[in-house]
C-alpha positions in Angstrom: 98.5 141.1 160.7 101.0 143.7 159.5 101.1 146.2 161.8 103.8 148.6 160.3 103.2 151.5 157.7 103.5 149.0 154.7 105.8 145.8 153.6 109.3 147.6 151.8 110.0 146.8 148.1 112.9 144.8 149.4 110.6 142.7 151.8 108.7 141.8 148.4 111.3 140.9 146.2 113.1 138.5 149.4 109.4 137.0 149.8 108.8 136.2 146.2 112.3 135.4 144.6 111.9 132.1 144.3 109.4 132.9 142.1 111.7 135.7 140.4 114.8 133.0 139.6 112.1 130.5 138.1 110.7 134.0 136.0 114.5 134.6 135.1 115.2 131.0 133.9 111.9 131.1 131.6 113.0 134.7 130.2 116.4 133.5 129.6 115.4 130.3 127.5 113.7 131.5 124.4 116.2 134.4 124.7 119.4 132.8 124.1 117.8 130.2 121.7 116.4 133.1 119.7 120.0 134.8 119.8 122.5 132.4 119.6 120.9 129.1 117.6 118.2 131.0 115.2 115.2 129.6 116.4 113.2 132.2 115.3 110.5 129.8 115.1 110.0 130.8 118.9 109.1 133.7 118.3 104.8 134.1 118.6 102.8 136.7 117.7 102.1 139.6 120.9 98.4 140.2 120.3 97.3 136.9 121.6 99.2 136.7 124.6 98.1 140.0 125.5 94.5 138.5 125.3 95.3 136.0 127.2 97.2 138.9 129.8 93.5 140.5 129.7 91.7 137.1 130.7 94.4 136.6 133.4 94.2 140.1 134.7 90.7 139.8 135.0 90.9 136.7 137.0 93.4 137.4 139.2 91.1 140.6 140.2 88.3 138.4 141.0 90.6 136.5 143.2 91.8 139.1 145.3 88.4 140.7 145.6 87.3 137.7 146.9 90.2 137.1 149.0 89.8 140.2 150.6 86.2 139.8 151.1 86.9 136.7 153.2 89.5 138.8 154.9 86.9 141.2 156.0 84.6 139.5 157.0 86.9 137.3 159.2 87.7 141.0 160.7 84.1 141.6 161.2 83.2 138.2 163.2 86.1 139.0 165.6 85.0 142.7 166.0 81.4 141.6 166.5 82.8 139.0 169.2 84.7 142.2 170.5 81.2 143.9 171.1 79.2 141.1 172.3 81.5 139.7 174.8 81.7 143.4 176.8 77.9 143.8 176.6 78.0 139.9 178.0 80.3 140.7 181.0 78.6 144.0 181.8 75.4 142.2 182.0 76.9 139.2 183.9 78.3 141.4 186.6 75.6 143.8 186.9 72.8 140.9 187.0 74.8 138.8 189.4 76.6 141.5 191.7 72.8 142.7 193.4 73.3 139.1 194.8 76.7 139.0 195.8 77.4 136.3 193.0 81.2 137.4 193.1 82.1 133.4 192.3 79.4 132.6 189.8 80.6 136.6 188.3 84.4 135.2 188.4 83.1 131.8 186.9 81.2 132.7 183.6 83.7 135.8 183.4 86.8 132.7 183.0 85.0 130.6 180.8 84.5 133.4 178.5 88.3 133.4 178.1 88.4 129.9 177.5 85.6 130.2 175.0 88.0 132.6 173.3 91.2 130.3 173.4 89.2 127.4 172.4 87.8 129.0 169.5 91.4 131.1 168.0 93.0 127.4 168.7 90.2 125.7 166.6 90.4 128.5 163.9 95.1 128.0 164.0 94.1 124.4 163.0 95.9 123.6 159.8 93.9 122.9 156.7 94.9 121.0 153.4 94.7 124.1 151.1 96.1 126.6 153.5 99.1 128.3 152.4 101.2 128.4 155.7 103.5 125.3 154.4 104.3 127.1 151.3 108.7 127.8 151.6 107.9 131.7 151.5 105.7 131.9 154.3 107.7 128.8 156.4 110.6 131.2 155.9 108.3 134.8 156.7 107.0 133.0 159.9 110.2 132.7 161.1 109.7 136.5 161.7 107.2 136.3 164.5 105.5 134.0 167.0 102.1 131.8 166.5 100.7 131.0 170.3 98.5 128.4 168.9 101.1 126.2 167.2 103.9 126.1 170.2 101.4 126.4 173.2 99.2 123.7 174.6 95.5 124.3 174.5 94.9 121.9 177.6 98.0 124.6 179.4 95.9 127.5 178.3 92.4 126.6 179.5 94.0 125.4 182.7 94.4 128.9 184.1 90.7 129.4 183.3 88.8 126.5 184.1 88.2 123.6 186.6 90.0 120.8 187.1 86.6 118.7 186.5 85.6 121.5 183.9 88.7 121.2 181.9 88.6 117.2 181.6 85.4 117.5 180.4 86.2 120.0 177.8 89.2 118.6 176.8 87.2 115.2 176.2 85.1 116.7 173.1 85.9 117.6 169.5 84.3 121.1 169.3 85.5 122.1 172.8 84.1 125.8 172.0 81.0 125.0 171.5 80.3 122.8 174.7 82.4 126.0 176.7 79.1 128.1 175.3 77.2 125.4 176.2 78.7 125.0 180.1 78.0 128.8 180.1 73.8 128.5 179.4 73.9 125.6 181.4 75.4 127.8 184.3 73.0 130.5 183.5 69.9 128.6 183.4 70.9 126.8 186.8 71.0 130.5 188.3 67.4 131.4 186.9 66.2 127.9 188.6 67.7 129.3 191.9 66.1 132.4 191.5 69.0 134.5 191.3 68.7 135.8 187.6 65.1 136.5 186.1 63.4 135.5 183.1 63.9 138.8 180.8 67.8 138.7 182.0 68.3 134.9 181.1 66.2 136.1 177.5 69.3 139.1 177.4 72.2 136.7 178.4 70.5 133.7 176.1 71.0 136.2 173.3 74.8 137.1 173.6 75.3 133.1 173.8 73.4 132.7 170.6 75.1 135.7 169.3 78.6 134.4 170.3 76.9 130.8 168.7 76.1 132.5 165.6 79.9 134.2 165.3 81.5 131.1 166.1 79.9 129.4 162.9 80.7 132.2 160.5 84.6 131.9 161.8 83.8 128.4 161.1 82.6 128.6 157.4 85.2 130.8 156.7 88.0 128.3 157.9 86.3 125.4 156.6 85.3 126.3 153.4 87.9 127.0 151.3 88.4 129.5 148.0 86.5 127.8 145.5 89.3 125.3 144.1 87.8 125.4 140.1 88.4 129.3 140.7 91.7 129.0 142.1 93.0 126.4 140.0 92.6 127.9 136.3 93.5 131.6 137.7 96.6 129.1 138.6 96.6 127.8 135.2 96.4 130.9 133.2 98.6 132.6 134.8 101.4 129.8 134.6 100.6 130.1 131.1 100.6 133.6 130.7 103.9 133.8 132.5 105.0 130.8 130.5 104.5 132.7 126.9 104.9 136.1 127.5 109.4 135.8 126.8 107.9 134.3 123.5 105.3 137.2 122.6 107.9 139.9 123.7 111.4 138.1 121.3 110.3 139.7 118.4 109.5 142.5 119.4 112.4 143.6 121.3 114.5 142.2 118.4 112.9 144.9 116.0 113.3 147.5 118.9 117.0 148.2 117.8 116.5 148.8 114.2 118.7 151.3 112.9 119.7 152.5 116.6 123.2 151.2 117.8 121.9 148.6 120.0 121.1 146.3 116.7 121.6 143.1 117.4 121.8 143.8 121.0 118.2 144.8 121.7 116.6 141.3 122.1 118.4 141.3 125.3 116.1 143.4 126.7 113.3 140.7 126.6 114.9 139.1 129.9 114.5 142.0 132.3 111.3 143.5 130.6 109.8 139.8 130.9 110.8 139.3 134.3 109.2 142.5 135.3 106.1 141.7 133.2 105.4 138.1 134.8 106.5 138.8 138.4 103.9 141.6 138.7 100.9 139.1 137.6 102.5 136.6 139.6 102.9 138.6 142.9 99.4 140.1 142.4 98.3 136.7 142.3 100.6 135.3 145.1 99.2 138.3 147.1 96.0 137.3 147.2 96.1 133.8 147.6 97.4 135.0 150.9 94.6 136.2 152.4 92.0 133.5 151.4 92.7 131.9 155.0 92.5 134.6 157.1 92.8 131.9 160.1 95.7 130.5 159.2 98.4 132.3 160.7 100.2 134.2 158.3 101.5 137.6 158.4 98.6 138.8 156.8 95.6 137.2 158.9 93.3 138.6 161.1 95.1 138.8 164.6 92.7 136.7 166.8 95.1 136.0 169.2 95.7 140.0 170.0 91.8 140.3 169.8 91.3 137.3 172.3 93.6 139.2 174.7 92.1 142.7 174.5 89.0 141.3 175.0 90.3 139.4 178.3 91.9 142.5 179.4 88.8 144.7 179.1 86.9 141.8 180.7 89.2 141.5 183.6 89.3 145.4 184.5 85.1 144.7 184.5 86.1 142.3 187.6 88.6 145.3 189.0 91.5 142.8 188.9 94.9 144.6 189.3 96.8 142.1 188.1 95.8 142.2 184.2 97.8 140.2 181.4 99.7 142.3 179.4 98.8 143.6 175.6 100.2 141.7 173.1 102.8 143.7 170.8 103.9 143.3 167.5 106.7 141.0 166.9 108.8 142.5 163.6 105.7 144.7 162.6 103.7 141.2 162.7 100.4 140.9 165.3 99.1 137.7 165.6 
């Protein structure tokens, strides 16, 4: 997540250049052959590709409204995990603390925190339509720091869990969801002894199937992509668009000098006006298909790793440790 006042002008046109010197060569094309050789045979008629603009304006809109609805919603999950994991650990300590339970309190407390890490490593997993190999984020991630892609997941449930706990987690594929489970098999174990009653196992019982039912959305979210027919003719239209629009604007900008003293000289100004034209479609698109992952990783995701550490540290002052971990901070405006 960006964590600064707003991404600069400059930061935009470093991010998208590629994309501006492949906009240049396709401006500069139909330019000089219009110029220099005659063709005016290139030159197309503007009402159609302004159509064609509207369709593709249109589109792209839908995109980033549903991009940013995924975006949200990712936010939501991790806010509602926020909420549900203090009301856990307040009941967990108050419940267990009338019978001295400071171990079994320590315990459930720690695999909370693995829970956590388990989960944001899950949701950092790469995924075949992500967007974190394209060359202008492998360039923007350069920038700031991933935990989940140079860490170790078995190094970082280590400081939280059993020797015998952690071999057992380690040996599943959804290691989250058997942490939950360890956690109502711990819970139900301390209503058999006696310790915890039946209407506090029904309140505890309901944070794990809250925490359950979080998990899941995060889940959905990460596993089901953007529809791909909805992402793949905005993707088509707008390489089209982009793709006519030099042609729409020759004629145009070659009447444009009529009778002024840039005769002659005024189809020139297709290039620039062209660029300019295409690059802001183009980055409005490119803008949104950033935040259709919101899991990824990117500079523009939902920082789960930060929220995994607040919650820790709120969680830990519960237990009246001195020695918390430290707040994350953002690394080049970037908070992961």
């Amino acid at each position: 997540m960006h964590a600064g006042k707003k991404y600069t002008f400059f930061e935009f046109i470093v991010w998208t250049r590629r994309d501006i010197y492949r906009l240049t060569i396709l401006a500069i094309i139909p330019t000089v052959l219009y110029h220099y050789c005659n063709f005016t045979f290139l030159s197309i008629s503007w009402v159609p590709v302004a159509l064609l603009g509207t369709a593709v304006s249109f589109i792209i809109s839908f995109k980033n409204n549903a991009s940013y609805a995924r975006l949200w919603e990712a936010r939501q999950i991790y806010g509602a995990i926020i909420n549900s994991s203090r009301a856990f650990g307040v009941m967990v300590r108050d419940y267990l603390a009338v019978h001295d339970k400071k171990t079994d309190i320590q315990t459930i407390f720690y695999r909370h925190f693995a829970w956590l890490t388990a989960l944001r490593f899950q949701l950092r997993e790469p995924r075949a339509w992500e967007n974190s190999n394209d060359p202008r984020n492998i360039e923007y991630a350069r920038l700031y720091r991933v935990s989940e892609k140079i860490d170790s997941l078995e190094d970082s449930l280590a400081g939280y869990l059993s020797a015998n706990e952690l071999k057992y987690i380690l040996s599943k594929k959804n290691k989250a969801t058997q942490l939950m489970a360890l956690q109502s098999a711990h819970i139900n174990k301390l209503v058999a002894e006696g310790i915890l009653s039946e209407l506090q196992l029904q309140s505890l019982q309901n944070a794990i199937t809250s925490f359950y039912d979080n998990q899941g959305k995060a889940e959905r979210i990460k596993n089901f992509p953007y529809p791909r027919h909805f992402s793949s003719i905005a993707t088509i239209m707008l390489n089209l668009f982009v793709f006519l629009v030099p042609y729409g604007l020759l004629n145009e900008f070659n009447k444009l000098g009529n009778g002024t003293l840039i005769e002659g000289y005024s189809i020139w100004l297709n290039i620039p006006f062209a660029i300019l034209l295409t690059w802001v479609f183009n980055s409005l698109d490119i803008v949104g298909e950033s935040s259709t992952n919101p899991f990824e990783g990117s500079a523009n995701d939902v920082p789960i790793t930060n929220i995994s550490r607040t919650i820790e540290i709120d969680m830990r002052d519960m237990l009246d440790e001195s020695d918390l971990p430290s707040a994350l901070t953002p690394e080049n405006f970037i908070l992961m």
